[in-house]
C-alpha positions in Angstrom: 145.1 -54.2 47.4 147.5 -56.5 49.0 148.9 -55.7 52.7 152.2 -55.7 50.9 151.6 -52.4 49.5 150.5 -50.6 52.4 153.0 -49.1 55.2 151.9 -48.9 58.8 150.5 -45.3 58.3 152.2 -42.0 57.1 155.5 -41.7 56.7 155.6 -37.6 56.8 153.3 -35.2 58.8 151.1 -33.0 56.9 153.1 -30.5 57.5 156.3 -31.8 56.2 154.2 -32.9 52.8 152.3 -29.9 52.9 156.5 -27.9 52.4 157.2 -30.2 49.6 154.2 -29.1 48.3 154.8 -25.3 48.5 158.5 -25.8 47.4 157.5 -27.6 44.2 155.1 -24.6 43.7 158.0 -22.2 44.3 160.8 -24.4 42.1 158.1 -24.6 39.2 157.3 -20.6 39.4 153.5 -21.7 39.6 153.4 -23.5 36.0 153.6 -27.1 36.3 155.1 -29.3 33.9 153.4 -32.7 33.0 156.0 -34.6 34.9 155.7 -31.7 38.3 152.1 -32.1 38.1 152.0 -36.1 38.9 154.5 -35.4 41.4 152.2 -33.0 42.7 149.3 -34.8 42.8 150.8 -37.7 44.5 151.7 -35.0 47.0 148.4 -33.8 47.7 147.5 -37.7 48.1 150.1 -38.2 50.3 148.8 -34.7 52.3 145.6 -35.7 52.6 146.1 -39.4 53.9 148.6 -37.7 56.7 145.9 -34.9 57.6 143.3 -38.1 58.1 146.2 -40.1 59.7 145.4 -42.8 57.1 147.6 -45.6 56.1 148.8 -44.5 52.3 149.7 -46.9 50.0 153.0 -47.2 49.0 154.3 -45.4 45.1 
């Protein structure tokens, strides 16, 4: 992984990932599309790195 692709540490809180999260939930009605699914799973990445206070590596 080159240092290029990483930023300095997370760019949201937990908390602000962990509304995205529960708005794409709420948008989606529960039933995620192929495309809301990948989006949602770099979410829960994204969540989890911040929770840590990780540096995530840039999408």
């Amino acid at each position: 992984m080159s240092p290029d692709s990483l930023t300095p540490g997370p760019l949201r809180s937990a908390q602000e990932v962990n509304e995205q999260i529960r708005a794409l939930w709420r948008r989606t009605g529960g039933r995620l599309s192929a495309q809301a699914r990948a989006e949602y799973e770099l979410l829960v990445v994204e969540w989890a790195a911040a929770s840590r206070g990780e540096v995530v590596e840039a999408a």
